[in-house]
N, C-alpha and C positions, 0 to 999 in steps of 0.2 A: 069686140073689145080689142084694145091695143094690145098686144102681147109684149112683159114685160123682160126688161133683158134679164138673163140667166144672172149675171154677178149682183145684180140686185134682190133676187127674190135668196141669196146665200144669206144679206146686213138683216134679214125682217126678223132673225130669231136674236138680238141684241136687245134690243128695249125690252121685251118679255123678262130679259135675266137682268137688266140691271135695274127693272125694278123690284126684284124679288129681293137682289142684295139689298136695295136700300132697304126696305121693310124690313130684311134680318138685322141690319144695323139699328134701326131706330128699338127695335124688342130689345138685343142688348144691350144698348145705351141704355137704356130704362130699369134693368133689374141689379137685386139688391146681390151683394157676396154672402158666401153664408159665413156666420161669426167662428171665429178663430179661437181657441184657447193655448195657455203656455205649453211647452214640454215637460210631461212630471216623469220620477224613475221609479222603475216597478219594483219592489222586493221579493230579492228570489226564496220561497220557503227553502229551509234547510233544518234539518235533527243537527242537535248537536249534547254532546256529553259535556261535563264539568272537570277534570283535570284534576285528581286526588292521589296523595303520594300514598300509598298503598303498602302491603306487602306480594311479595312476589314468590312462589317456590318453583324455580325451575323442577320440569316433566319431561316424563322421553317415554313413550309405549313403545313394547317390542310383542309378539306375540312368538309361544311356542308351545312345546309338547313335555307334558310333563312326565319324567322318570324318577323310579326309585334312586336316591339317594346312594341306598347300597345292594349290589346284585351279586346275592351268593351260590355256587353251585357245587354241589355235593358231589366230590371225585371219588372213584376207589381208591385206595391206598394199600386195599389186600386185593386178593384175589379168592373169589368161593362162593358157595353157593348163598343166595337170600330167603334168612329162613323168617325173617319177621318183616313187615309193613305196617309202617301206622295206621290205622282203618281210617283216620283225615287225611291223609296222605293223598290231598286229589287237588287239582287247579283252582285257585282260589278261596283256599280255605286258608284263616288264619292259624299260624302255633305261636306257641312261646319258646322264647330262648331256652335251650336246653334240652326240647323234646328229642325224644329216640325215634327219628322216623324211619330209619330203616337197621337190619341188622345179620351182620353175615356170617354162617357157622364159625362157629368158633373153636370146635375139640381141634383143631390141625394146632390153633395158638397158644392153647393151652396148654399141650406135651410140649410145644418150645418151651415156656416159661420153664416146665417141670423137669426139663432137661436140664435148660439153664441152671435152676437153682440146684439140682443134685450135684451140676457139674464142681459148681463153685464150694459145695460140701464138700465135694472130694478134693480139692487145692487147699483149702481151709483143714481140713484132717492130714494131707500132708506137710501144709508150714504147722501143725502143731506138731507134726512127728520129728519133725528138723528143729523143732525147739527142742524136745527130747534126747533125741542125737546130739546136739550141742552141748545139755548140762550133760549128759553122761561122757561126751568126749572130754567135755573139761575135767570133771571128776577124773577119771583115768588118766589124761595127760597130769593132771597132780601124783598121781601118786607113784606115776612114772618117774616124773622129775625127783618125789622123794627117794626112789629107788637108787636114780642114776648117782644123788648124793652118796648112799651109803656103796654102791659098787667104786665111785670114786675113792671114797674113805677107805674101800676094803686095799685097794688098787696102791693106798698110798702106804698100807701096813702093811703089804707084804713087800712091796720096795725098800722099806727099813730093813726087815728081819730078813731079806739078800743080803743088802748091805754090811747086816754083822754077820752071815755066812750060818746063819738057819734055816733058812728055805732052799730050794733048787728053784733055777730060775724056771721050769715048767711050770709051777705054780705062782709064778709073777706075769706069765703070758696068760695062763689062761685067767687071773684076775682083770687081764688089759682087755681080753676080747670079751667078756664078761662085760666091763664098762661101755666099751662100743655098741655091744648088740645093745644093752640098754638105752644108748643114745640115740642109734636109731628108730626104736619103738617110740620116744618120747617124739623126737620128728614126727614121724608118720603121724601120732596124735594132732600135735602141733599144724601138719598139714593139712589134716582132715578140718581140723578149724579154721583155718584161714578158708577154705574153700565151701564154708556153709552162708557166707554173707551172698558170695557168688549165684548160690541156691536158691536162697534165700529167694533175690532179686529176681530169680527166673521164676520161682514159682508166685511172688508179687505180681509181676506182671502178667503172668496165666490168668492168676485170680480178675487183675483189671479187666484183663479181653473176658473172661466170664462175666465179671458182671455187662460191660457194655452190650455183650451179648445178650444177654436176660433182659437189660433195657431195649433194647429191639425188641426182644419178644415180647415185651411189657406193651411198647408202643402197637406193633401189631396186634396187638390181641384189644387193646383200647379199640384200633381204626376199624374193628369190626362191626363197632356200634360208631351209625352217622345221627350227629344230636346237629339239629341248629343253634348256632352259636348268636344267633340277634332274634326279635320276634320279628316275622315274617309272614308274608304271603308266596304261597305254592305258587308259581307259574309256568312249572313242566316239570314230567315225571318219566322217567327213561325207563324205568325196571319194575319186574314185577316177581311177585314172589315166587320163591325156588327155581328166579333164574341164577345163572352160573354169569359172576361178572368178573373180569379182568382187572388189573392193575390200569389206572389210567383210565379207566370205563366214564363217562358222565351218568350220574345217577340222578340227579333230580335239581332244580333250580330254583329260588326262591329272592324274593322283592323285599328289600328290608321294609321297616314301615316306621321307623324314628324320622326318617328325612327323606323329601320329595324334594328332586334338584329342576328346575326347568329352565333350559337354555333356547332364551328369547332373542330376536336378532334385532338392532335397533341399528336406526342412522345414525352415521358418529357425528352429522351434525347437530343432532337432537342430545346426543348424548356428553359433546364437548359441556354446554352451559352447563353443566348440571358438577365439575371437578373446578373446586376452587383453585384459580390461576397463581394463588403464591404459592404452592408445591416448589418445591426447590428437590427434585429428584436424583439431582448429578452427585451427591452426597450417599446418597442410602448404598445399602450393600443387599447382596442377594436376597438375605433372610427378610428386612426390612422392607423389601419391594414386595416381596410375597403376602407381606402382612398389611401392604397396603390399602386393599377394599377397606377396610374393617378401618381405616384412619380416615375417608374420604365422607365418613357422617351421610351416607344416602341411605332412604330408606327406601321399601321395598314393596306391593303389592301386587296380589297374585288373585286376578277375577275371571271367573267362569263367567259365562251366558249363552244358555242352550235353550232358546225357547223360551219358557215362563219361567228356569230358575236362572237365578241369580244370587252368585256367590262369591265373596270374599277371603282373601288368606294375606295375613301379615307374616311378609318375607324377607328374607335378611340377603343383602346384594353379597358373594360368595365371593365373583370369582371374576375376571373376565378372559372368554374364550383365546386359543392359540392363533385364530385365522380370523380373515374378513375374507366374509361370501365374496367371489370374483364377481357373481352376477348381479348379486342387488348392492353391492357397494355397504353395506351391512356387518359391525361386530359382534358378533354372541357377550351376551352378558348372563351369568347363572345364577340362578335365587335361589336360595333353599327355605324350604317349609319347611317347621319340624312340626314331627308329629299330625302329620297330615288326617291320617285316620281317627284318631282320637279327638280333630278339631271338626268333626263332622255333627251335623245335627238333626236328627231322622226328620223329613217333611222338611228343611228346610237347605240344611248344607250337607252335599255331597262329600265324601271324602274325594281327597287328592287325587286320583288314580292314574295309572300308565295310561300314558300314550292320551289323555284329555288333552284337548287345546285349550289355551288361555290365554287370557292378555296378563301382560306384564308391566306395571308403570314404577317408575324412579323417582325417588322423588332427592332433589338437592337440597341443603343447609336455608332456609328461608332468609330474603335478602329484604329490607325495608324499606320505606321510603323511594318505590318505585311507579315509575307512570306507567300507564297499560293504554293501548288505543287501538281500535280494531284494525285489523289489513286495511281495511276499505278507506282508513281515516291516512293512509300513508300516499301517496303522491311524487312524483318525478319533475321537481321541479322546472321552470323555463330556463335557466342556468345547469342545469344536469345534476342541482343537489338535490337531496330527498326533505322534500316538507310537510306540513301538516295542515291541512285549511283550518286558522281561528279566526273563526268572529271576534271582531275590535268592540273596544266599548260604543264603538259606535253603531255597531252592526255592522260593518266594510269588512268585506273578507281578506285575510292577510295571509300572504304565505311564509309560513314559519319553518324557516330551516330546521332540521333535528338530527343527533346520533342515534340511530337505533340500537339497541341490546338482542337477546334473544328475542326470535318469534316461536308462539308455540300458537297450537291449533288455532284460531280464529285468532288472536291479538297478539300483537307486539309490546315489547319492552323501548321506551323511550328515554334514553342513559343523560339527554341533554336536547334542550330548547323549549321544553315544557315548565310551565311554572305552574303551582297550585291558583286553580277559580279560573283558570283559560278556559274560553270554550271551545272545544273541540267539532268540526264540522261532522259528522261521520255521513251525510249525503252527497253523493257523488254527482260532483256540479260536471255538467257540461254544457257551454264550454265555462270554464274557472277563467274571471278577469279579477287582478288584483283590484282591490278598490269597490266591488261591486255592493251594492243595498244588497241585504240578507235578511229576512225572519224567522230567526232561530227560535226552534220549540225545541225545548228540554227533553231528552230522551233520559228521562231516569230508572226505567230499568233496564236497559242497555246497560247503563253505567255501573249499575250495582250487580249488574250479571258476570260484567267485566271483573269487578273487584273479588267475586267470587270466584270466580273461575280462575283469576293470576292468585289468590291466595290459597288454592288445593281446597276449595270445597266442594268443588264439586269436579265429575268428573272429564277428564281431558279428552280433547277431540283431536 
């Protein structure tokens, strides 16, 4: 056989492949397209609330430790031995106002008193002797004075009967010195009186320092018996019986139980919403600013939770603290309980007690006609304002500019851009296209959780 040229046996793999394409074209020419339908738009699900003016009471929890109201401590005031203890006289036991818990010999105070008052008998029996001395000095300065008349008179008959040359004048001197001496003595009477007022005054004032005196001793001999002066709880006791205590000594300490104070710390941005903003304070004077909590209408609640109990105390806002914590950016606010003990309930409510932790919630003047809307329902708009996604009548989502108010625990206050019957998105679209199809289901009790929660019924998160 002829051998064929090399460049020819390269064209032989051609007709193989361009009949393969024609056969691929004539199959495609031949087949159907598959059918076509329009573009539809999907609807994105979404919850959404309804939009209800409401009421609102701004809230603020702080949490703290609660103390007696009032903390009394029993000092010496004498010095001696303790010959009495009350036999309750021990940590934790209640008294009553008044009780004698402790009591310190007493014969040392008793010779003062009995000193005292002998003393003051004895100043007292001598202004009555200077009374005495007085009417009898006046009694004899009279009768001096009648003397000195008639030595006068006698003074003036024998100067006549010289005169007619009857007498020697020896008997007209010694009538003269006769009138003198008697003028002297009326003096001396006279002087002795003048100088009983003088007396008088000094032994007045004796008398006073005796009694003040005696009132000391009075006092000491009282401070021998230590009574509590409020009803209380013992919570330390320094002394025991027939020991020997000092002036100044600490004797025992006790928890009053009329008033439980507990100083809670709260944010003061929690705490600002809650002081209504027309206060005009540039006016008020010291006394009036002080008296201010008690104008500012908040109330007060004071809750335990240990476990399975759970308790309640209605508390009155007292006070607010001198400092803000440097560390938590945090003001002390103070509540008082009254009567913390007495509001206990066996099995159910624990009394107040030191040093229990608790929550503390504020409550402010309740405002009306307020929108609520969860965090989640709030938004950073494309424009950098803060909006709220509602569903249009149309279902299209719209972004609704808004003012916020207060936020507290899970929802917000909406001051403006909400209207009553909007619905409100609270599903967190991503991504959010204005204009987009929506299928809003009704979240109703979202919404009435909301209303219940901005209206104080139930409790703040």
């Amino acid at each position: 056989m002829t051998r064929r040229p090399a460049w020819l046996r390269r064209l032989l793999f051609i007709p193989p492949i361009a009949v393969g394409i024609a056969v691929l074209a004539l199959q495609l020419s031949d087949r159907t397209p598959p059918p076509q339908s329009e573009p539809t738009e999907v609807a994105r699900p979404v919850r959404v609330i309804e939009a209800v003016a409401g009421r609102f009471v701004p809230r603020a929890l702080g949490y703290g430790y609660a103390e007696p109201g009032t903390v009394w401590e029993a000092v010496a005031e004498v010095g001696g031995r303790v010959v009495y203890r009350h036999p309750d006289l021990e940590r934790g036991r209640l008294l009553e106002a008044g009780t004698v818990i402790l009591r310190i010999e007493p014969a040392d105070y008793v010779l003062a008193v009995a000193r005292g008052e002998a003393d003051i008998q004895s100043v007292e029996a001598r202004l009555g002797e200077l009374e005495v001395r007085k009417a009898n000095t006046v009694a004899s300065l009279e009768i001096e004075r009648r003397s000195l008349v008639l030595a006068q008179e006698d003074l003036d008959r024998k100067r006549q009967l010289r005169a007619n040359g009857n007498i020697s004048q020896t008997s007209v001197d010694r009538a003269e010195t006769a009138l003198l001496a008697q003028r002297q003595r009326a003096q001396e009477l006279e002087n002795q009186l003048s100088l009983l007022p003088a007396e008088r005054a000094v032994l007045e004032a004796s008398l006073a320092q005796k009694y003040a005196m005696l009132a000391v001793a009075g006092l000491d001999l009282d401070r021998t018996e230590i009574r509590l002066p409020i009803d209380a709880r013992i919570a330390e006791i320094a002394v025991e019986s027939d020991q020997f205590v000092t002036v100044g000594q600490r004797l025992a300490v006790a928890d009053g139980i009329d008033v439980a104070e507990v100083t809670a710390q709260v944010a003061i941005d929690r705490l600002m919403p809650l002081i209504r903003s027309e206060l005009d304070l540039t006016t008020l004077t010291a006394t009036e600013l002080s008296t201010l909590p008690a104008s500012l209408g908040l109330e007060a609640r004071v809750r335990l939770s240990a476990g399975d109990v759970e308790a309640t105390w209605a508390g009155r806002f007292d006070r607010i603290s001198d400092t803000i914590d440097p560390q938590t950016r945090t003001i002390g606010i103070i509540v008082a309980v009254d009567q913390p003990y007495r509001q206990a309930i066996p099995g159910q409510r624990p009394p107040l007690a030191k040093n229990m932790y608790v929550e503390v919630e504020l409550r402010g003047p309740p405002r009306d006609g307020e929108f609520v809307v969860p965090r989640v329902a709030v938004h950073d708009g494309p424009d950098g304002r803060i909006v709220v996604y509602v569903a249009d009548a149309d279902d299209r989502l719209e972004f609704r500019p808004v003012r916020l108010g207060p936020a507290q625990s899970d929802f917000v206050v909406v001051d403006a851009g909400l209207a009553a019957g909007d619905r409100v998105v609270v599903t967190d679209l991503i991504p959010a296209i204005a204009g987009m199809l929506l299928a809003p289901t009704p979240d109703a009790a979202l919404g009435e959780r909301l209303l219940a929660e901005a209206a104080g019924d139930v409790a703040v998160r």
